[in-house]
C-alpha positions as CSV (number, residue, x, y, z in Angstrom):
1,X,-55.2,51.0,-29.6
2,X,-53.8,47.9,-31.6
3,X,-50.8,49.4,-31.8
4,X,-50.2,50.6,-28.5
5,X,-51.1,46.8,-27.7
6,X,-48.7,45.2,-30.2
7,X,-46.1,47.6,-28.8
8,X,-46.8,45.9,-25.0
9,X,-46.8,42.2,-25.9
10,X,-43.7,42.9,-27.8
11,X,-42.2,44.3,-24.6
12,X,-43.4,41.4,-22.8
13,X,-41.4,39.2,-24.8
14,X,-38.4,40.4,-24.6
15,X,-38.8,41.1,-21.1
16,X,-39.5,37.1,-20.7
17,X,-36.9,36.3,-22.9
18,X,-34.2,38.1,-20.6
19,X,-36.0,36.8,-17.9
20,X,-35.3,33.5,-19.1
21,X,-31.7,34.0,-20.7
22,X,-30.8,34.9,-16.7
23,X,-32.1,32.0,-15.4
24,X,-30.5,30.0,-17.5
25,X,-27.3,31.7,-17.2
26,X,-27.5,31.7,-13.5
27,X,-24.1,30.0,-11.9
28,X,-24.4,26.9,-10.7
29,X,-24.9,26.0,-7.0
30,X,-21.3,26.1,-6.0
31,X,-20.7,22.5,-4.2
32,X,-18.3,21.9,-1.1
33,X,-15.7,19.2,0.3
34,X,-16.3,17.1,3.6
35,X,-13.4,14.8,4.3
36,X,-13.4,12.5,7.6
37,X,-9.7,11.7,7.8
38,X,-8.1,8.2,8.7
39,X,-4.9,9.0,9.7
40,X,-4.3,11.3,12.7
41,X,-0.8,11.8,12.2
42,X,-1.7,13.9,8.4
43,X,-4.0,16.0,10.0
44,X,-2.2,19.1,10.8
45,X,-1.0,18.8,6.9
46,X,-4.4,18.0,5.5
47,X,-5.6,21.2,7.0
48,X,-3.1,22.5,4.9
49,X,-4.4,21.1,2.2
50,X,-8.0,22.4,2.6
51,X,-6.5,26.6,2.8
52,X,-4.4,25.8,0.1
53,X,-7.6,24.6,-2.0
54,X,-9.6,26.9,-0.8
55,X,-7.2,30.1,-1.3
56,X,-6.6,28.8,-4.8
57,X,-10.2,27.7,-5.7
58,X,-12.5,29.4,-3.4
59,X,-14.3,25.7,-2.6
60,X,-14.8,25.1,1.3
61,X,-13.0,22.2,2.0
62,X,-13.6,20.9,5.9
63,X,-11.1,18.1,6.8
64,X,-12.6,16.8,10.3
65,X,-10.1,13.5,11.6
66,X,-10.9,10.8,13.6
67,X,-9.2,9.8,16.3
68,X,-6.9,7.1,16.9
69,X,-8.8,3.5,16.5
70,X,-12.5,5.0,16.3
71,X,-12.5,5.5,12.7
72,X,-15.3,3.2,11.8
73,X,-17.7,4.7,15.2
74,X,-16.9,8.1,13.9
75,X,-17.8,7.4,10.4
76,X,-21.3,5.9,11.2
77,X,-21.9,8.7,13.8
78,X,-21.0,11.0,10.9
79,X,-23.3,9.2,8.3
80,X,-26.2,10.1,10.2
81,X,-26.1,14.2,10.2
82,X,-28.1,16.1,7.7
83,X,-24.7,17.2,6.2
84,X,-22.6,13.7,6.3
85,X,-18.9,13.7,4.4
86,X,-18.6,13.5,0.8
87,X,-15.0,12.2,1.3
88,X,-14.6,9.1,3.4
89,X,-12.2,5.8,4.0
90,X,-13.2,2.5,2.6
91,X,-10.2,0.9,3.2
92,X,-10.9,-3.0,3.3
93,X,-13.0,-6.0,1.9
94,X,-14.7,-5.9,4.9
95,X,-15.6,-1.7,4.6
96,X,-16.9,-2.6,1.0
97,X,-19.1,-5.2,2.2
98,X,-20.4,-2.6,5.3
99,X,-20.1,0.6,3.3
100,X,-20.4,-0.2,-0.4
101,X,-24.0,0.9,-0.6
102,X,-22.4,4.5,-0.1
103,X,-19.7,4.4,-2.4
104,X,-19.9,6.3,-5.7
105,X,-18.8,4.0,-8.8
106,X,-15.5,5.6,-9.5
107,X,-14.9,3.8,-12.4
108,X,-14.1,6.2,-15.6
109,X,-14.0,9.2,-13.0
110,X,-11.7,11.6,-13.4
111,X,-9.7,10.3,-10.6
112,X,-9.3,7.1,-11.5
113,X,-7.6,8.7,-15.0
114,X,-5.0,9.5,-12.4
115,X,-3.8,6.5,-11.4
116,X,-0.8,5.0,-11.8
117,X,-1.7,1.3,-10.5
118,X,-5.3,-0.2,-10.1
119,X,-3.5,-2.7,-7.6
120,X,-5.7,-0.7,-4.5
121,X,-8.7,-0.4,-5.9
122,X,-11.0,-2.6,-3.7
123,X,-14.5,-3.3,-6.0
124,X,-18.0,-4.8,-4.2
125,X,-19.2,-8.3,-5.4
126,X,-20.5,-6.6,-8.6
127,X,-18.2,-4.9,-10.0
128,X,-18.0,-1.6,-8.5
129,X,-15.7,0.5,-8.0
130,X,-16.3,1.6,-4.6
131,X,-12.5,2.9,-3.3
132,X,-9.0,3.7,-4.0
133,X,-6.0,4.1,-2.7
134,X,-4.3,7.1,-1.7
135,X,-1.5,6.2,0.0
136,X,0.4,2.9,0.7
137,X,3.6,1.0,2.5
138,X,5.6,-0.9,1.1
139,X,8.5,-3.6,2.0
140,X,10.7,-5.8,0.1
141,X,14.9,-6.2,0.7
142,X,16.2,-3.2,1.5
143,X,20.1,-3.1,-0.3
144,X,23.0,-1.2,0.4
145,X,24.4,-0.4,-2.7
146,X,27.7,1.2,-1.4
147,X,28.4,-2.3,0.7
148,X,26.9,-3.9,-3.0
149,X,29.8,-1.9,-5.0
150,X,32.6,-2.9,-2.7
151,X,31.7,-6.7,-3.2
152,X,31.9,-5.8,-7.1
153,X,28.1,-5.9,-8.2
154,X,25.5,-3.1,-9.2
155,X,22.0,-3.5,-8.1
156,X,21.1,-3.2,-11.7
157,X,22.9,-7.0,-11.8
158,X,19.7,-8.1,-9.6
159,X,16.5,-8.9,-12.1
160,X,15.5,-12.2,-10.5
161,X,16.1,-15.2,-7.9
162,X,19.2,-16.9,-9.7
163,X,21.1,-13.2,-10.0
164,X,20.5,-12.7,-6.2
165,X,21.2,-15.9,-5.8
166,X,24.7,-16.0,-6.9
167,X,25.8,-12.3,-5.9
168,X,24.5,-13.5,-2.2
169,X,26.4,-16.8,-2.8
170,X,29.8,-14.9,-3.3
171,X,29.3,-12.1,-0.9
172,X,28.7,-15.1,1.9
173,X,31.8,-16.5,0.2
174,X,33.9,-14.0,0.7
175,X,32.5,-12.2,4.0
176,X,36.2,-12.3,5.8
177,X,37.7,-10.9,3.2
178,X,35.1,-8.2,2.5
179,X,34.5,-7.4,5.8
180,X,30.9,-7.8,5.8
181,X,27.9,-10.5,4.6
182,X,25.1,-10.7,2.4
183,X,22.1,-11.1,4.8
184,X,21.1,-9.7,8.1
185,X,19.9,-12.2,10.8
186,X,16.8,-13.6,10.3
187,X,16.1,-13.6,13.8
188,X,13.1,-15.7,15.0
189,X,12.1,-14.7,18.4
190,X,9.0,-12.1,18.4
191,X,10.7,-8.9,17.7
192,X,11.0,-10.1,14.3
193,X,9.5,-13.3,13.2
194,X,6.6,-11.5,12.0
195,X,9.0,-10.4,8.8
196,X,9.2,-14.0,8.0
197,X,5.8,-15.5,9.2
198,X,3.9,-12.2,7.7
199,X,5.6,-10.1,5.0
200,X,7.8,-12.9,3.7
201,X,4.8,-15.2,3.6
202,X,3.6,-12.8,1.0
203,X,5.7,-14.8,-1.8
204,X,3.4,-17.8,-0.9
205,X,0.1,-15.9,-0.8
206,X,0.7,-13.4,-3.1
207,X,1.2,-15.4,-6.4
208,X,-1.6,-18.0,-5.2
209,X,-4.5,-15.0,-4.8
210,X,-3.0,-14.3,-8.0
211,X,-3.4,-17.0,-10.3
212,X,-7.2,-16.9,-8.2
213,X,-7.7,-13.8,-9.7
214,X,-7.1,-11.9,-6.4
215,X,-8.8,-12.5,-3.0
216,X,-11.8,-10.7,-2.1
217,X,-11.8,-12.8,1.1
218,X,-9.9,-15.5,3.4
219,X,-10.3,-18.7,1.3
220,X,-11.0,-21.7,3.5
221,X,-8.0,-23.3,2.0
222,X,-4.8,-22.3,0.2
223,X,-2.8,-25.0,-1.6
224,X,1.3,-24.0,-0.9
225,X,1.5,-24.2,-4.9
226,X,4.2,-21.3,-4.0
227,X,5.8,-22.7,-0.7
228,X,9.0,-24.0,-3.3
229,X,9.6,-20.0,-3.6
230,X,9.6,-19.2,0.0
231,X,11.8,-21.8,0.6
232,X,13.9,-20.6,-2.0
233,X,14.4,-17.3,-0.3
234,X,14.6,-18.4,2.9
235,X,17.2,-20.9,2.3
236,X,19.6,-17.9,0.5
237,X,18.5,-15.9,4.2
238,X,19.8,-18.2,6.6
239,X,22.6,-19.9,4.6
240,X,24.2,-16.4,3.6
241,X,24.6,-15.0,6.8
242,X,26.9,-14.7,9.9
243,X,24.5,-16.3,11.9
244,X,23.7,-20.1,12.2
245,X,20.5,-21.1,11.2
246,X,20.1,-23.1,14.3
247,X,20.5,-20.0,16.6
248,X,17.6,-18.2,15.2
249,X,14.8,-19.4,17.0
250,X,16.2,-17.8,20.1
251,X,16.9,-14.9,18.2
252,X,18.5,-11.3,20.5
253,X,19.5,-10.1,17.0
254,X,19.6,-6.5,15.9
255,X,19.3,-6.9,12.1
256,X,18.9,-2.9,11.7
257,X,21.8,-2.1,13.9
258,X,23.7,-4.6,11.5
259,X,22.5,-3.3,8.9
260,X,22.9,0.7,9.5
261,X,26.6,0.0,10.7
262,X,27.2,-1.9,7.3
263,X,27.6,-5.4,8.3
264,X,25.2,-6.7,5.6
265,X,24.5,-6.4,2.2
266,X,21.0,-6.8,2.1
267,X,18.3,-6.4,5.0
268,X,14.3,-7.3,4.7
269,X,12.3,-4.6,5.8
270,X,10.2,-2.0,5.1
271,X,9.8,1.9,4.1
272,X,9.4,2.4,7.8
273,X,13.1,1.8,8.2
274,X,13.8,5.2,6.3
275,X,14.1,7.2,9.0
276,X,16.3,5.0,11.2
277,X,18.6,4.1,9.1
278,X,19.2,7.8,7.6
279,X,19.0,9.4,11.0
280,X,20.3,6.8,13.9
281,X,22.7,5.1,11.5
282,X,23.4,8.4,9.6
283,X,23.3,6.1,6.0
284,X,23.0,8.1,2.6
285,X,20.1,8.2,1.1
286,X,21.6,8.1,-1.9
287,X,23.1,4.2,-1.1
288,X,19.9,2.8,-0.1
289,X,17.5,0.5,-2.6
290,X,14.7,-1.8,-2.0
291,X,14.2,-4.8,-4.2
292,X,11.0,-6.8,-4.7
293,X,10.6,-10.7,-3.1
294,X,12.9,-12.6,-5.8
295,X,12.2,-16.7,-5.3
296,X,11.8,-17.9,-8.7
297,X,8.7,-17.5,-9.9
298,X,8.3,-17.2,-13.5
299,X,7.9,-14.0,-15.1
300,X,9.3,-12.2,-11.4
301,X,11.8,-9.8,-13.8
302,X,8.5,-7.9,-13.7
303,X,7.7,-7.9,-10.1
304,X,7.3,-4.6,-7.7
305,X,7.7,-4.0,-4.6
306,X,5.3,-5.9,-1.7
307,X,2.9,-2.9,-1.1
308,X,-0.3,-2.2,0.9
309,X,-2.8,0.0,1.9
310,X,-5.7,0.6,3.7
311,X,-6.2,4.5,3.0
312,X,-8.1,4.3,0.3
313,X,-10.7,7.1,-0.4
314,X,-14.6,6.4,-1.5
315,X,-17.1,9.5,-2.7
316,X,-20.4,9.6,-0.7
317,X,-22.9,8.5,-3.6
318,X,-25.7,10.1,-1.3
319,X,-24.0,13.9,-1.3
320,X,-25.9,16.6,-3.5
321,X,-24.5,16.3,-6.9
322,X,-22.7,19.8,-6.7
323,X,-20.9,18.1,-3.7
324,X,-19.9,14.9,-5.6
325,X,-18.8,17.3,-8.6
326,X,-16.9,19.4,-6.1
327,X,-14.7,16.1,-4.0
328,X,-14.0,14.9,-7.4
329,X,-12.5,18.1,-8.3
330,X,-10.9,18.5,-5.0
331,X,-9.1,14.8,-5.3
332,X,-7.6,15.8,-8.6
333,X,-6.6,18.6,-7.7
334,X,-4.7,16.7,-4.5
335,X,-3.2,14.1,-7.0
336,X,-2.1,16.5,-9.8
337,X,-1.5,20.4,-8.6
338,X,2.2,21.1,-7.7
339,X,0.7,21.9,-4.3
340,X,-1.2,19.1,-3.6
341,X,1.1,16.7,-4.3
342,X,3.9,18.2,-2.4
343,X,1.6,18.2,0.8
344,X,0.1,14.9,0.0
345,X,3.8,13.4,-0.5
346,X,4.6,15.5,2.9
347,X,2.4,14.0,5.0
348,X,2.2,10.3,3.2
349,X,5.6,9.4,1.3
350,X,3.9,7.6,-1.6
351,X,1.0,7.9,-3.2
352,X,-0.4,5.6,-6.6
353,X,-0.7,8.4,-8.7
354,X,0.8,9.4,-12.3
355,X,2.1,13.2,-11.2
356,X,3.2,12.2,-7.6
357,X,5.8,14.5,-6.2
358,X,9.0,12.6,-5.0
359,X,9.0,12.1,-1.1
360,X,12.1,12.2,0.9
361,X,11.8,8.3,1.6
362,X,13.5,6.9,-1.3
363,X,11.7,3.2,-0.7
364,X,8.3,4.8,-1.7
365,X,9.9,6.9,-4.4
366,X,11.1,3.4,-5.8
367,X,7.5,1.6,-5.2
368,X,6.3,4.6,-7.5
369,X,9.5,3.7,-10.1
370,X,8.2,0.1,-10.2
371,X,4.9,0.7,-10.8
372,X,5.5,3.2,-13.8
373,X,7.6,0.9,-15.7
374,X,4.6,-1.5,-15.5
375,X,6.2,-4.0,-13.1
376,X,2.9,-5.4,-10.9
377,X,2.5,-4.8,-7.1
378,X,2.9,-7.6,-4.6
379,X,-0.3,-6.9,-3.5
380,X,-0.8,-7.9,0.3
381,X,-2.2,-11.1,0.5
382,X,-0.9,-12.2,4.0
383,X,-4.0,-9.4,5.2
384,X,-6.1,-12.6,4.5
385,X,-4.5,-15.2,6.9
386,X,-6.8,-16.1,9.6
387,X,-6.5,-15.9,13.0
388,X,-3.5,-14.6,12.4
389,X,-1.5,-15.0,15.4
390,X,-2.2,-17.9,15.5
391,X,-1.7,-19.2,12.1
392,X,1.7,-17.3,12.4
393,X,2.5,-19.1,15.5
394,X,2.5,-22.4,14.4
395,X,4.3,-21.6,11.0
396,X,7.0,-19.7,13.6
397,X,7.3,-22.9,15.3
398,X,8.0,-25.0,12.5
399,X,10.1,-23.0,10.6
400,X,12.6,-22.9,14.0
401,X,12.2,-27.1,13.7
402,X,13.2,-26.6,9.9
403,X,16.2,-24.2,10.9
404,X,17.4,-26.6,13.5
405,X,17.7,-29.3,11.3
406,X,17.4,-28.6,7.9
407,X,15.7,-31.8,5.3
408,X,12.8,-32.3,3.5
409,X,11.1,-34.2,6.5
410,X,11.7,-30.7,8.7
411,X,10.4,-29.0,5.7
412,X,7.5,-30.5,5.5
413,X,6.6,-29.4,8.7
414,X,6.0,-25.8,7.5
415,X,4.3,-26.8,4.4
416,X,1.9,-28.2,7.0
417,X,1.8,-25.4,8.9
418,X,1.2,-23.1,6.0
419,X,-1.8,-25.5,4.4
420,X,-3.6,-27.1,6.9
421,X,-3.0,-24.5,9.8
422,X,-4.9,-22.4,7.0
423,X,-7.6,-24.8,6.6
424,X,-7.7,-25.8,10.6
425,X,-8.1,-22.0,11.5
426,X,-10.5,-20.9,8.5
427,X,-12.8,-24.4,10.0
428,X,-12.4,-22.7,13.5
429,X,-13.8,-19.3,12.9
430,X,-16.6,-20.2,10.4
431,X,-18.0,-22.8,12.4
């Protein structure tokens, strides 16, 4: 009888023991992808982007996209449902400070590894990582380097304020021989002051926020340590041109029309101009450059291209963890597979990451180029001007005063309007 017991308890055992060796060995839940989408525009190719993953992977990846202007409603809405997305847009200091409870810390993820700039990575007031970017703009002076060649210079010549300086200079010099000048019109009138008043206000803001340490929000003053630097660039705009400087403020210029039919040199602008200029104005791709904001600022041999972004991606820190583990897997896989970054640079040109696949827009492709060879981003500190129209109003206004009649006295006008329009508006909307 003690045997016949000994030989049932030893049964027993092993029967528990396999028992247990299987649940131990049983798989993992397997975790799925929810991504609400920012950008209508990508969402035929971001559906892509979930069959791809999903033929190759076997994860369920749902991309749903919001519609045009109703991101933030849709998000909330979203946030509320028992199954809420693991993959969402944080895309500002103000979506930190509204959504940064949410975010997981990415900081030492896997995606993060990736990155090939930390210049859009927007952090809460302690330190977290909450979201970053995944796609971004960029603007800067756009060159024509077959125009460039003719006038006897490579863009290779160009490093810094006093080399774009003097090959500017000479073009202007020599415009009636060469047939052609060194700077589009600068045209003040509404179609395009906002190049001057907004992106190229970026020398001035940019390099303060960075000797702050970077903006998190509007400061209720700036100080126009950096207004010497616009002017510099301003001045080589509208005195190496064919147009007067005192004909600007009515503006009526076309500066991509004289641009695309090779009447200038050099043009500021942004990516966005791709397309035009390689398919209205039928330009090579292969004689188009984009330079960063040269004005003389020490150390600007090192300086990218001005670029932005407010598609930046956050992981719900409230998913189940197989969900987390599966997004983070998913975004990798976006920024590093052959396939995802082909669709990825498709749908978005650019994107910050160490394996991005070339896009066909050669200004993004040379954002990436700057940022690999460790050049910094001109981050885009002008997104912190307040009341913006306004500010940029009065600066509009007296820049045309400056233009009219160039001096110091004019001049001081738009430091004025820089400074204490910054101060006056900041006072207005944090009364």
């Amino acid at each position: 009888m003690k045997k016949v017991l000994t030989i049932m308890l030893v049964a027993l055992i092993a029967l528990t023991t396999v028992f247990a060796q299987g649940a131990s060995e049983a798989p993992a839940k397997q975790g799925s992808v929810y991504w609400l989408n920012f950008k209508p525009e990508s969402d035929s190719v971001l559906q892509e982007v979930a069959k791809a993953y999903k033929a190759e992977t076997g994860v369920d990846v749902k991309v749903v996209t919001a519609a045009s202007g109703t991101y933030n409603e849709t998000l909330t809405a979203e946030m509320d449902k028992s199954n809420p997305p693991t993959l969402f847009v944080v895309g500002n200091q103000g979506a930190v400070d509204s959504w940064g409870d949410f975010c997981l810390d990415l900081r030492g993820t896997a995606i993060e590894a990736e990155l090939s700039t930390d210049a859009y990575n927007l952090y809460d007031k302690n330190g977290k990582l909450c979201s970053i970017g995944y796609t971004y703009e960029c603007f800067g002076i756009i060159v024509n380097k077959a125009l460039l060649a003719k006038a006897g210079y490579s863009i290779d010549q160009i490093k810094d304020f006093a080399s774009l300086k003097a090959i500017a200079e000479d073009i202007h010099a020599r415009s009636k021989t060469l047939g052609f000048d060194a700077f589009t019109s600068s045209g003040m009138d509404g179609s395009s002051s906002w190049r001057f008043s907004g992106h190229l206000a970026n020398v001035a803001l940019f390099y303060e926020s960075r000797d702050a340490g970077g903006w998190t929000a509007t400061p209720a003053t700036i100080s126009g340590k950096y207004l010497p630097n616009f002017k510099n660039i301003w001045d080589l705009y509208i005195n190496n041109s064919a147009y007067a400087p005192n004909s600007l403020a009515t503006g009526g210029y076309d500066a991509e029309a004289e641009f695309g039919k090779g009447q200038a040199v050099f043009y500021q602008n942004g990516n966005w101009e791709f397309d035009a200029l390689t398919g209205k104005y039928g330009m090579n791709p292969a004689d188009l450059a984009m330079i960063p904001f040269y004005a003389g600022v020490p150390g600007e041999e090192k300086a990218g291209l001005n670029c932005g972004t407010e598609g930046c991606w956050a992981i719900n820190a409230e998913a189940a963890q197989e969900d987390i583990d599966a997004t983070m897997d998913f975004m990798v896989w976006m920024v590093t597979s052959e396939t995802g970054t082909k669709l990825l640079a498709q749908t978005f040109g650019a994107i910050p990451y160490k394996k991005a696949a070339p896009s066909n827009n050669v200004f993004l492709d040379q954002a990436n180029e700057y940022n690999k060879n460790g050049c910094y981003v001109m981050t885009w500190a002008f997104n912190y001007t307040p009341a913006v129209d306004d500010w940029r109003a009065g600066v509009v206004s007296a820049m045309n005063q400056y233009d009219n009649a160039p001096s110091d006295a004019t001049w001081k006008g738009v430091e004025t309007a820089f400074v204490q329009g910054w101060a006056n508006h900041y006072a207005k909307n944090n009364q």
